[in-house]
C-alpha positions as CSV (number, residue, x, y, z in Angstrom):
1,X,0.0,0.0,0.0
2,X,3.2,2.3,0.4
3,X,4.3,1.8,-2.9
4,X,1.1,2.7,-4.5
5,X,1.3,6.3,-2.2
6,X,4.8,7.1,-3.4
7,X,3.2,6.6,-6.9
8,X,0.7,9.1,-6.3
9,X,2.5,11.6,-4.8
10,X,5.3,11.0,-8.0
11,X,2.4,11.3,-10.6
12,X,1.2,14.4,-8.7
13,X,4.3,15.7,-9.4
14,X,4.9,15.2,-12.7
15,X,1.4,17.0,-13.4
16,X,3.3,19.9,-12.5
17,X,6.5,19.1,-14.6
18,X,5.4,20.2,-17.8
19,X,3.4,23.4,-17.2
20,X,6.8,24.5,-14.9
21,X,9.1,24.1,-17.5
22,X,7.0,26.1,-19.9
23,X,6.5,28.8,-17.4
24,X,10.5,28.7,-16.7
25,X,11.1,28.9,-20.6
26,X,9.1,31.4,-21.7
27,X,10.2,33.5,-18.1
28,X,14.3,32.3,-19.5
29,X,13.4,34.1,-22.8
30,X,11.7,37.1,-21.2
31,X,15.0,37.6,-19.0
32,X,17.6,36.9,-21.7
33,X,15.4,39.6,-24.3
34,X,15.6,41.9,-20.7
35,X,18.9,40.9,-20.7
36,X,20.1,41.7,-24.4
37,X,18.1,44.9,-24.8
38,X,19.7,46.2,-21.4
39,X,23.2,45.8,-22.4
40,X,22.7,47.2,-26.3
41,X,21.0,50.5,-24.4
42,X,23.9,50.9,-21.4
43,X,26.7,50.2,-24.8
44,X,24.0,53.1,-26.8
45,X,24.3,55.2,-23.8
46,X,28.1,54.8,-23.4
47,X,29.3,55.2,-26.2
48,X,26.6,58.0,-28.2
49,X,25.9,59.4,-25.2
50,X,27.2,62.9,-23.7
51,X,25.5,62.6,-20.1
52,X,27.7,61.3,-17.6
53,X,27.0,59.3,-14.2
54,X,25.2,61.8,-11.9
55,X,25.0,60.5,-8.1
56,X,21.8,62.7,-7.3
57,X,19.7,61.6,-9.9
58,X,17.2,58.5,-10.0
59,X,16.4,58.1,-13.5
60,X,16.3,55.0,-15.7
61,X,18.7,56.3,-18.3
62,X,21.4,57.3,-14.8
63,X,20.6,53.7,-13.2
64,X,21.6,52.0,-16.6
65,X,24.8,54.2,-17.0
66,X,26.1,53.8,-13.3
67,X,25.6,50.2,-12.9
68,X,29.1,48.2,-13.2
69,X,27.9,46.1,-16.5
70,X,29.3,42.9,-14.2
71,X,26.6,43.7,-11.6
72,X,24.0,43.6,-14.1
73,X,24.7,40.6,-15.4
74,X,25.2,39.1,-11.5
75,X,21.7,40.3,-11.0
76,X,20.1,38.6,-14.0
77,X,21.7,35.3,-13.4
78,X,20.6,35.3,-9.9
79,X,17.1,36.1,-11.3
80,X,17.7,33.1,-13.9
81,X,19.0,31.0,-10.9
82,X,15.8,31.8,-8.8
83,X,13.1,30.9,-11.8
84,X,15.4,27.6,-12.8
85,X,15.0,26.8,-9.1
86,X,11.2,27.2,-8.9
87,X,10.7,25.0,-11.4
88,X,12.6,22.1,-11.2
89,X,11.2,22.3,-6.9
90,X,8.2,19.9,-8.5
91,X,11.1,17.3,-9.8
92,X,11.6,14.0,-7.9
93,X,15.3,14.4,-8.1
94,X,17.1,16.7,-5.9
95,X,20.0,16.3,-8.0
96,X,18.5,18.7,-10.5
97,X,18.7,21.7,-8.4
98,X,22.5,21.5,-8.2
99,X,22.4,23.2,-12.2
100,X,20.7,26.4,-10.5
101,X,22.7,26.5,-6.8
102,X,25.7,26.5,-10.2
103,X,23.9,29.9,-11.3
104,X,23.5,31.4,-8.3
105,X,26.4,31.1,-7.2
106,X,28.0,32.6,-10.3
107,X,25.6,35.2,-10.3
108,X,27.1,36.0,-6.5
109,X,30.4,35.7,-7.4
110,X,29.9,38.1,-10.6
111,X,28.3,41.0,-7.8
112,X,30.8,40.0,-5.3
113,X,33.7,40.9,-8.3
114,X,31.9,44.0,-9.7
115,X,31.7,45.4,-6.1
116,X,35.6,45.2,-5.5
117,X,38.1,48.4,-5.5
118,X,41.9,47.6,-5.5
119,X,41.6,49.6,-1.4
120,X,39.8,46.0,-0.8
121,X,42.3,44.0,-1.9
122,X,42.7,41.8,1.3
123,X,42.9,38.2,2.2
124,X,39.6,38.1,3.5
125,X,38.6,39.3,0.1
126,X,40.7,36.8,-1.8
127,X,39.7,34.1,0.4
128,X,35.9,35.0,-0.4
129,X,36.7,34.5,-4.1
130,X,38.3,31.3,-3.4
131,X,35.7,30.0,-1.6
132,X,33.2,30.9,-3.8
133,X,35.3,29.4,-6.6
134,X,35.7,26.0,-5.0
135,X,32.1,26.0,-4.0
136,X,31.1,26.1,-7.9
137,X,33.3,23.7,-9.0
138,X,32.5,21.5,-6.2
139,X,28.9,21.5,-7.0
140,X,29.9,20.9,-11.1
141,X,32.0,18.1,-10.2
142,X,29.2,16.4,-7.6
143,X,26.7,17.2,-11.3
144,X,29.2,15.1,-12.8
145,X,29.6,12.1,-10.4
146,X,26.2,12.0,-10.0
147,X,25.8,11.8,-13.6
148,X,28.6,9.0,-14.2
149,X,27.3,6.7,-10.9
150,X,23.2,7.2,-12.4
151,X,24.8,6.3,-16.2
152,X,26.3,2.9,-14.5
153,X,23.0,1.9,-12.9
């Protein structure tokens, strides 16, 4: 009678599986156009532009052309990171988050960077980087035995 629970609660999730994955697409696409058009406007702004960065002012146009072009792109993968995470929560395999914790932590790392001054240059700092670095590639290399011990089954 167990078994046919865990069945249930497995076929309940898969209901969701599909409809999750289209919402996560289209919301990728959304984010990468987001994305795209950002980066071609701050570029536009930069380079045919003659206002400069103004600390007082709150305008669209001033945000774009302050923001470090790193910290954009740290903020979008966290926002890719956070939709790729909602969707694959109706998976049975936890495994499958470990490809968004991969984003998100880049996405840190990329806002961590962009923040930094050469007057922070200290070990703390470099040990942060490091460990952020090692945290990635331990999470890509537990994708990969994971994916070698599942292929041997």
């Amino acid at each position: 009678m167990a078994d046919r629970d865990d069945r249930f609660e497995i076929d309940f999730l898969r209901a969701f599986l599909r409809p999750a994955y289209v919402v996560m697409m289209v919301l990728q696409m959304v984010l990468g156009l987001a994305l795209f058009v950002t980066l071609i406007v701050k570029y536009y702004m930069l380079v045919f532009g003659t206002e400069v960065c103004s600390a007082d002012s709150a305008s669209l146009g001033n945000l774009m052309r302050c923001t470090n072009t790193l910290e954009i792109a740290g903020h979008f993968l966290l926002a890719l990171a956070g939709i790729r995470f909602a969707a694959f929560m109706f998976q049975d395999r936890p495994r499958a988050l470990l490809g968004p914790l991969v984003i998100g932590l880049s996405g840190t790392l990329l806002l961590f960077i962009a923040g930094l001054r050469i007057e922070h240059a200290t070990w703390s700092v470099a040990a942060i980087i490091v460990t952020l670095m090692l945290s990635i590639s331990a999470v890509i290399g537990g994708q990969f035995i994971l994916t070698r011990l599942r292929s041997r089954d």
